[in-house]
The first five atom37 places (N, CA, C, CB, O) and aatype in JSON, in Angstrom:
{
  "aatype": [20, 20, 20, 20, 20, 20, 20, 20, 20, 20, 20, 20, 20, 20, 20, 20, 20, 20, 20, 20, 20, 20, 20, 20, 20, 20, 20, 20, 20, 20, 20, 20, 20, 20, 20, 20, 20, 20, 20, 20, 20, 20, 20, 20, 20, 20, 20, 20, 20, 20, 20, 20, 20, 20, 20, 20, 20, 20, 20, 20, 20, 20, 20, 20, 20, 20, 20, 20, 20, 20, 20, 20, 20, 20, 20, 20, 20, 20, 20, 20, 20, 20, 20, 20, 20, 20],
  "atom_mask": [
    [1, 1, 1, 1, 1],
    [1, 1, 1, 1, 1],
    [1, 1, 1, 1, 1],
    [1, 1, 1, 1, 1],
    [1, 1, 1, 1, 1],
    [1, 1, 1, 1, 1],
    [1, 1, 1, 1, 1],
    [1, 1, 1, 1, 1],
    [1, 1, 1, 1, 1],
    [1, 1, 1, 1, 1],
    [1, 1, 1, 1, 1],
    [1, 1, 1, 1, 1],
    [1, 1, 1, 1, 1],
    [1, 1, 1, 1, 1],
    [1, 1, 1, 1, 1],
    [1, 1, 1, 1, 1],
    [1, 1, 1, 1, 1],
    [1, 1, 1, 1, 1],
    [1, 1, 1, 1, 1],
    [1, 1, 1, 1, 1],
    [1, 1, 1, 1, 1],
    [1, 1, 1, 1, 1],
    [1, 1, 1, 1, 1],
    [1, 1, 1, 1, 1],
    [1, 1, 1, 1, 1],
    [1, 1, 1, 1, 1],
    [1, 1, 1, 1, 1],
    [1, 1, 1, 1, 1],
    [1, 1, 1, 1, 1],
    [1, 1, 1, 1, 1],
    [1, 1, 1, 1, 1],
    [1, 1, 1, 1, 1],
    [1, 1, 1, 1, 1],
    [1, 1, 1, 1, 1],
    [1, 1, 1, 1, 1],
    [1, 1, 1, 1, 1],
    [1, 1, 1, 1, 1],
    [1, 1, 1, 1, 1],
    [1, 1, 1, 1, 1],
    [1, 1, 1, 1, 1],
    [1, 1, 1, 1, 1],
    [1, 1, 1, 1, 1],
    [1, 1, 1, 1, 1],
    [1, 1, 1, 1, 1],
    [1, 1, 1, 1, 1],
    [1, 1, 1, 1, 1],
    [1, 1, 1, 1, 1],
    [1, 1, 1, 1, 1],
    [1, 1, 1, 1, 1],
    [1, 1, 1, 1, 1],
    [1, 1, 1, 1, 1],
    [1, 1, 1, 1, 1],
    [1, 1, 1, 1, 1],
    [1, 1, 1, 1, 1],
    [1, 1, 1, 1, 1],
    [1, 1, 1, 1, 1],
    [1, 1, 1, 1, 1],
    [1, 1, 1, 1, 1],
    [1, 1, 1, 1, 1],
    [1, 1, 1, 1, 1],
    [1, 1, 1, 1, 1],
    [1, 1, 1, 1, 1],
    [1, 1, 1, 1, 1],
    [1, 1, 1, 1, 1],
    [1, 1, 1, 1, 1],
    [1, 1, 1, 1, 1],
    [1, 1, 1, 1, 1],
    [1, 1, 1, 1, 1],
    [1, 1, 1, 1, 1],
    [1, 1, 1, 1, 1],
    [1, 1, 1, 1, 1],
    [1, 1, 1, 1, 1],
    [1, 1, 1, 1, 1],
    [1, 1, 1, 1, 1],
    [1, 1, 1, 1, 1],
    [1, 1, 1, 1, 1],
    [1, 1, 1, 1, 1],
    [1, 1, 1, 1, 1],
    [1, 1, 1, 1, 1],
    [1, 1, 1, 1, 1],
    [1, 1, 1, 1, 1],
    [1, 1, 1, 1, 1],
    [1, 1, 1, 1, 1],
    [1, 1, 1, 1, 1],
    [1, 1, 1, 1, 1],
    [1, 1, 1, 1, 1]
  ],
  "atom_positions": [
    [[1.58, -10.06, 9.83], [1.42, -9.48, 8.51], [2.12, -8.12, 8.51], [-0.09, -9.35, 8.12], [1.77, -7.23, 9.28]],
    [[2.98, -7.99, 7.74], [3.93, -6.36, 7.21], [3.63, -5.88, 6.25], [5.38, -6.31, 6.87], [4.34, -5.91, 5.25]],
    [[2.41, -5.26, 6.31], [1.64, -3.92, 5.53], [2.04, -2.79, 5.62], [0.4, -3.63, 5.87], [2.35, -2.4, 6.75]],
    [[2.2, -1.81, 4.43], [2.13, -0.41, 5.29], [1.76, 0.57, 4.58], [3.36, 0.07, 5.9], [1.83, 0.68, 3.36]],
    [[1.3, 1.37, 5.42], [-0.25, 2.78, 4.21], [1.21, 3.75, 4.38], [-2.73, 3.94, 5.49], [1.94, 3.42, 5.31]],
    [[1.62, 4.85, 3.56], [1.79, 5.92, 3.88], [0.82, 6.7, 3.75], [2.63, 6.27, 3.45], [-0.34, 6.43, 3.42]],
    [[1.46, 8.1, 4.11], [0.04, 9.25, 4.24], [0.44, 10.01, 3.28], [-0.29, 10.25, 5.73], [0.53, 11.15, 3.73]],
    [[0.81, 9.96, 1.85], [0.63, 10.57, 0.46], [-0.85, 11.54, 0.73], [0.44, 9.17, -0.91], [-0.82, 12.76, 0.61]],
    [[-1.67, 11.06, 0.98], [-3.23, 12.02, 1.02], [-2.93, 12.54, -0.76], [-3.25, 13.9, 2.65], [-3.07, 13.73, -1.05]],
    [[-2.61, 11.68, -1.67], [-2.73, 12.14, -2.92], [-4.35, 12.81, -3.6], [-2.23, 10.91, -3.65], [-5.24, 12.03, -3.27]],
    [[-4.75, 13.64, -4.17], [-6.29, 14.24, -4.25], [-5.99, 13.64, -5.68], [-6.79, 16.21, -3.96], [-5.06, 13.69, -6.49]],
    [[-7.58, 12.89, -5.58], [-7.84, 12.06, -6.9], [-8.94, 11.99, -7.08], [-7.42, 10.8, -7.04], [-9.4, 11.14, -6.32]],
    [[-9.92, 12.56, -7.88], [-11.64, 12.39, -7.97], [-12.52, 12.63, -6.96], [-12.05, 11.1, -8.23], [-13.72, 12.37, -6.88]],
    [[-11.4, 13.46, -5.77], [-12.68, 13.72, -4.79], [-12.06, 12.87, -3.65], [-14.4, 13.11, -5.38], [-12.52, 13.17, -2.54]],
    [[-11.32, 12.1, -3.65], [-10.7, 11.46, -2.3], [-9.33, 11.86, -2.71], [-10.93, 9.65, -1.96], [-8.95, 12.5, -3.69]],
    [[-8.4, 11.12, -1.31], [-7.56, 11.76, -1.02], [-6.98, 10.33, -0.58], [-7.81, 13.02, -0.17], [-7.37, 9.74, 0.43]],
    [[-5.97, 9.81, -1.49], [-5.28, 8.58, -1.73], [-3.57, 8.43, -1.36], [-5.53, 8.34, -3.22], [-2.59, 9.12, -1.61]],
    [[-3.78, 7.18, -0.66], [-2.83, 6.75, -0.29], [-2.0, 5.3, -0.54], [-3.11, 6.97, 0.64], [-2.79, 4.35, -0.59]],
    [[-0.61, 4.9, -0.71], [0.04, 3.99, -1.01], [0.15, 2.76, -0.13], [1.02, 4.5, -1.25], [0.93, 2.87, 0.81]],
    [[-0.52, 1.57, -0.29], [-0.25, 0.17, 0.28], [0.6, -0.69, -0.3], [-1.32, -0.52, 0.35], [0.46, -1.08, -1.46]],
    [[1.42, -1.0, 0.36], [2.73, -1.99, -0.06], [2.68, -2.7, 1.27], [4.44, -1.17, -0.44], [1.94, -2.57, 2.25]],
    [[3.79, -3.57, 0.99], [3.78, -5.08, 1.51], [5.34, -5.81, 1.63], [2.82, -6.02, 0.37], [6.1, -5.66, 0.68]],
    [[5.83, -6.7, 2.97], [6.73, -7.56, 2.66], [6.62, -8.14, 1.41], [6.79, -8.41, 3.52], [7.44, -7.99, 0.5]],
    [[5.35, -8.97, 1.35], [5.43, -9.96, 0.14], [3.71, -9.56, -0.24], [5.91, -11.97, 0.63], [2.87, -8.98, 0.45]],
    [[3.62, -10.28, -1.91], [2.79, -10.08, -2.48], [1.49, -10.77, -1.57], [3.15, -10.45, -3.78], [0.4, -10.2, -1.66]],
    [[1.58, -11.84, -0.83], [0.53, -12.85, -0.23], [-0.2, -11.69, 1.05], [1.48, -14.6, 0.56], [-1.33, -11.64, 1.54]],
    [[0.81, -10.99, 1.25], [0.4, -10.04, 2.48], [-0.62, -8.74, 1.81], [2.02, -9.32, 3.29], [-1.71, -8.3, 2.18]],
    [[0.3, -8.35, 0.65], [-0.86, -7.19, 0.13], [-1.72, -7.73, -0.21], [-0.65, -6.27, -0.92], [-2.71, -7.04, 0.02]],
    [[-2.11, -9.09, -0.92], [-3.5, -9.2, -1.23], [-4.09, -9.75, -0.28], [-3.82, -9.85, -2.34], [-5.24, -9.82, -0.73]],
    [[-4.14, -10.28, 0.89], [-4.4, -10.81, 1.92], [-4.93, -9.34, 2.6], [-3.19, -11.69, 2.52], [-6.12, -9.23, 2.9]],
    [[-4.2, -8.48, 2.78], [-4.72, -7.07, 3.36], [-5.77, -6.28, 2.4], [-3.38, -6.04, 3.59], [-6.64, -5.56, 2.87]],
    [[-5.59, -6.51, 0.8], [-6.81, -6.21, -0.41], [-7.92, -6.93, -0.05], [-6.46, -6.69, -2.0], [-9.02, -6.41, 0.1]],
    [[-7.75, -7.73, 0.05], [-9.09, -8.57, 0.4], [-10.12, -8.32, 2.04], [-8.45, -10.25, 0.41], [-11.33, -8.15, 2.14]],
    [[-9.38, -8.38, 2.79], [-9.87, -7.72, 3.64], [-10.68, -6.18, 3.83], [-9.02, -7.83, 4.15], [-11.59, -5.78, 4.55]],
    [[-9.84, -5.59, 2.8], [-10.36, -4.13, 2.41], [-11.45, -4.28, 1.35], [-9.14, -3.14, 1.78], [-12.14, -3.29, 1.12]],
    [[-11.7, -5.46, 0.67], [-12.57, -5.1, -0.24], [-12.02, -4.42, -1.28], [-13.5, -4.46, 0.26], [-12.61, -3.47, -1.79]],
    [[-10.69, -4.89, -1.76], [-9.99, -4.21, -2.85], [-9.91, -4.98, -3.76], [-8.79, -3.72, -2.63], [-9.26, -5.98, -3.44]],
    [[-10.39, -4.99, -5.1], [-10.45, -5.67, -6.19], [-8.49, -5.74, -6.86], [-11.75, -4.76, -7.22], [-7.75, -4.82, -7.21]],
    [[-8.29, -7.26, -6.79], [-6.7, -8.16, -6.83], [-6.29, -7.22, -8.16], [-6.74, -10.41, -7.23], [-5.1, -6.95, -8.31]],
    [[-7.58, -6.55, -9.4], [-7.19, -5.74, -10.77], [-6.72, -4.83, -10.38], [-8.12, -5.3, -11.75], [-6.24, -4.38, -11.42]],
    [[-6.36, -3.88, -9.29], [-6.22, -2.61, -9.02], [-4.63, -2.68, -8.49], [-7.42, -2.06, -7.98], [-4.04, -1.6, -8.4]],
    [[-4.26, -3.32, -8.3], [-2.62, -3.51, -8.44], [-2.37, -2.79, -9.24], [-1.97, -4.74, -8.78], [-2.97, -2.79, -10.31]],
    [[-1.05, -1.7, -8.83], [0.11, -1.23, -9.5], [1.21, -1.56, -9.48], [0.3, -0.33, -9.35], [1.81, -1.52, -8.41]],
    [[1.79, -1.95, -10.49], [2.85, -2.49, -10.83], [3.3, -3.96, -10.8], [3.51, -1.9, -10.27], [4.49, -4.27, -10.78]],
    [[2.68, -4.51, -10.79], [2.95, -5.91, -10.28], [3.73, -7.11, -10.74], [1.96, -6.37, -10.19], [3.84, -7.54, -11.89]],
    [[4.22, -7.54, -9.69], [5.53, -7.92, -10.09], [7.35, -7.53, -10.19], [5.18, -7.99, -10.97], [8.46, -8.01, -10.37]],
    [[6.66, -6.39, -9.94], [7.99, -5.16, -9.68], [7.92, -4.69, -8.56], [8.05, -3.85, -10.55], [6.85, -4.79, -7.97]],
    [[9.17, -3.94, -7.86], [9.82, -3.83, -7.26], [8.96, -2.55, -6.45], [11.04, -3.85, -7.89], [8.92, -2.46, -5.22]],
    [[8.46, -1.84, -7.14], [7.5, -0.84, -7.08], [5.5, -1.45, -6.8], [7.86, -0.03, -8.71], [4.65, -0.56, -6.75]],
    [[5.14, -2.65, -6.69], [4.09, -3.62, -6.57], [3.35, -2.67, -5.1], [4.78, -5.54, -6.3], [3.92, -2.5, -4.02]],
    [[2.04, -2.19, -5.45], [1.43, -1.37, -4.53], [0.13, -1.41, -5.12], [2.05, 0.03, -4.31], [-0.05, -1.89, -6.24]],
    [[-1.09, -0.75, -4.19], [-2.47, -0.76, -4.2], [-2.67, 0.84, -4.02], [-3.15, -1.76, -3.02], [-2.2, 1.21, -2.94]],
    [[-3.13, 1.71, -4.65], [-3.82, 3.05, -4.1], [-4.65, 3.33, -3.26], [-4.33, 3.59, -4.77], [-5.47, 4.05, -3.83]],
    [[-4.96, 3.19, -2.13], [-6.33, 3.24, -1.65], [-6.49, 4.21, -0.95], [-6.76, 2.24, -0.99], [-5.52, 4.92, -0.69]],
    [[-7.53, 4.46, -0.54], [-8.61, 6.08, -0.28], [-8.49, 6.12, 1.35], [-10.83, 5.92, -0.87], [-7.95, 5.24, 2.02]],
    [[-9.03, 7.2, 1.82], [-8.2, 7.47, 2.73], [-9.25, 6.66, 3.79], [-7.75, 9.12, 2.91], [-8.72, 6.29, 4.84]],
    [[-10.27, 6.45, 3.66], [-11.07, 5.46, 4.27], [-10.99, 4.48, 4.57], [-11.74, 5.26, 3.95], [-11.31, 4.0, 5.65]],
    [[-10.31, 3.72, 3.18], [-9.59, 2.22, 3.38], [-7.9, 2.22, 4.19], [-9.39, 1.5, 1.57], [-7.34, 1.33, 4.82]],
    [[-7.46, 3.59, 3.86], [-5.96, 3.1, 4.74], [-6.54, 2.81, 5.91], [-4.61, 4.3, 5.02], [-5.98, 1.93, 6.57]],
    [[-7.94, 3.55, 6.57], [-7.99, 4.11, 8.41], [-8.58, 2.67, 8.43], [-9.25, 5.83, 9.2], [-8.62, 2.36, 9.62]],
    [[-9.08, 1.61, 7.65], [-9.38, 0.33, 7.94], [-8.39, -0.47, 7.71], [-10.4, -0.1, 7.36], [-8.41, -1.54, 8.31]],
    [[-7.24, -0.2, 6.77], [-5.85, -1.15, 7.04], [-5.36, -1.06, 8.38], [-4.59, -0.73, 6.13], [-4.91, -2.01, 9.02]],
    [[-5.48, 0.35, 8.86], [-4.47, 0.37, 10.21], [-5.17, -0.41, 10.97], [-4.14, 1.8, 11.02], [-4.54, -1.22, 11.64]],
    [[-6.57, -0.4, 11.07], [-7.53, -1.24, 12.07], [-6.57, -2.55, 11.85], [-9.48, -1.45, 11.55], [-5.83, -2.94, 12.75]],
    [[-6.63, -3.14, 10.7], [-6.32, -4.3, 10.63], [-5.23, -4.86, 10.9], [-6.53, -4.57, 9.81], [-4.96, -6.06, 10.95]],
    [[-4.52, -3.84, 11.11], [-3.06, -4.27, 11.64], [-1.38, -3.75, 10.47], [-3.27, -6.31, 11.7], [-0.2, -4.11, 10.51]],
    [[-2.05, -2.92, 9.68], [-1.31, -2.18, 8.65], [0.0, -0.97, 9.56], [-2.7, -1.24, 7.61], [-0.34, -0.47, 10.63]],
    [[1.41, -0.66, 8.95], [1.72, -0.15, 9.64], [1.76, 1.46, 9.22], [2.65, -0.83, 9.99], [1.92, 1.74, 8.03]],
    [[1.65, 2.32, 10.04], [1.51, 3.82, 9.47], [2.89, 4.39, 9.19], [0.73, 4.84, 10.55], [3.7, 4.65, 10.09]],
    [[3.13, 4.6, 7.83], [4.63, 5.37, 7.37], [4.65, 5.99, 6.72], [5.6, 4.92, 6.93], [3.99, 5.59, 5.76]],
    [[5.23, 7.32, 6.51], [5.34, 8.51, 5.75], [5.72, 8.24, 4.31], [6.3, 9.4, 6.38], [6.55, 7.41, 3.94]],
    [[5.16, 8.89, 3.7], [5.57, 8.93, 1.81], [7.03, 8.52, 1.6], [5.48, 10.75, 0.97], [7.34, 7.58, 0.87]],
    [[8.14, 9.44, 2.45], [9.04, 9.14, 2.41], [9.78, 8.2, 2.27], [9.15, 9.42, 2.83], [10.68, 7.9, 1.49]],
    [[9.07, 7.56, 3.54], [9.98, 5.88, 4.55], [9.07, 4.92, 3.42], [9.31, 5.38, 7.14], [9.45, 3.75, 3.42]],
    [[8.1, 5.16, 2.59], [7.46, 4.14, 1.11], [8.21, 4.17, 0.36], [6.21, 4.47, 0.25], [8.53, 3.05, -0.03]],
    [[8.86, 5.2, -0.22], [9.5, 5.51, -1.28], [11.34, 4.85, -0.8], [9.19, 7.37, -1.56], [12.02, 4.21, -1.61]],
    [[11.77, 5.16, 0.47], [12.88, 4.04, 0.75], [12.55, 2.53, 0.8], [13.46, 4.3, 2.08], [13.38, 1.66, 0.54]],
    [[11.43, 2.31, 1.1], [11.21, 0.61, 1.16], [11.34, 0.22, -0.75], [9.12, 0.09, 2.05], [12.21, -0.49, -1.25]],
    [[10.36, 0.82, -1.39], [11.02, 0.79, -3.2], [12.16, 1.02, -3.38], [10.52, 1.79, -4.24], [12.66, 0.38, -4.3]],
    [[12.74, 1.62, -2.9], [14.23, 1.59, -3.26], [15.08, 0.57, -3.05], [14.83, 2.48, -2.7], [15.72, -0.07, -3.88]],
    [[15.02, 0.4, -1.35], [15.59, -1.32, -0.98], [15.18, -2.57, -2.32], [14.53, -1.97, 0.78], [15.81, -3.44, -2.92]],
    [[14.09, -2.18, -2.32], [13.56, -3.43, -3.06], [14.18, -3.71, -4.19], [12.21, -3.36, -3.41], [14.67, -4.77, -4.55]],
    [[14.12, -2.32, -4.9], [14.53, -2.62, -6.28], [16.39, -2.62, -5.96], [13.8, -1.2, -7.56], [17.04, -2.8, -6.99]],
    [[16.92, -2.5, -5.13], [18.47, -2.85, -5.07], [18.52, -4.3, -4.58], [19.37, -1.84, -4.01], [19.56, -4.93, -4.76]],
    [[17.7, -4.74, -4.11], [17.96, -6.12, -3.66], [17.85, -5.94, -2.63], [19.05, -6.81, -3.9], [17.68, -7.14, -2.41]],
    [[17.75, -5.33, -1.28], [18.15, -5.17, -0.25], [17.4, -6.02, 1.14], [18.15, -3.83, -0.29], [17.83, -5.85, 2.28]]
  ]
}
């Protein structure tokens, strides 16, 4: 499975949120589900940009699960590939 949290640590209501993306859609919700992430909480979906927000609690249980750890940055190049085709 090719998951991956960056560490955004975005501050949102009191937590401190981070970006889950995915090779393919079967993998992010396959890794949502495991987290206990409701399939409605998708952003963007369907697009090229297709990601989950989650708290910084749930990334430290993606990595358990086998999620890979990547900087805001190296997220924001994987959207980019995507949306060029790459």
């Amino acid at each position: 499975m090719t998951v991956y949290v960056d560490n955004a640590m975005i501050p949102f209501r009191g937590m401190r949120m981070s970006h889950m993306l995915a090779d393919t859609r079967d993998e992010l919700l396959h890794m949502a589900t495991l987290l206990q992430t409701d399939h409605k909480w998708i952003q963007y979906k369907g697009t090229h940009k297709e990601h989950f927000d989650i708290c910084e609690r749930r990334r430290l249980l993606a990595l358990e699960y086998g999620a890979i750890a990547i900087s805001y940055k190296q997220a924001g190049r994987i959207v980019y590939r995507r949306r060029k085709g790459l």
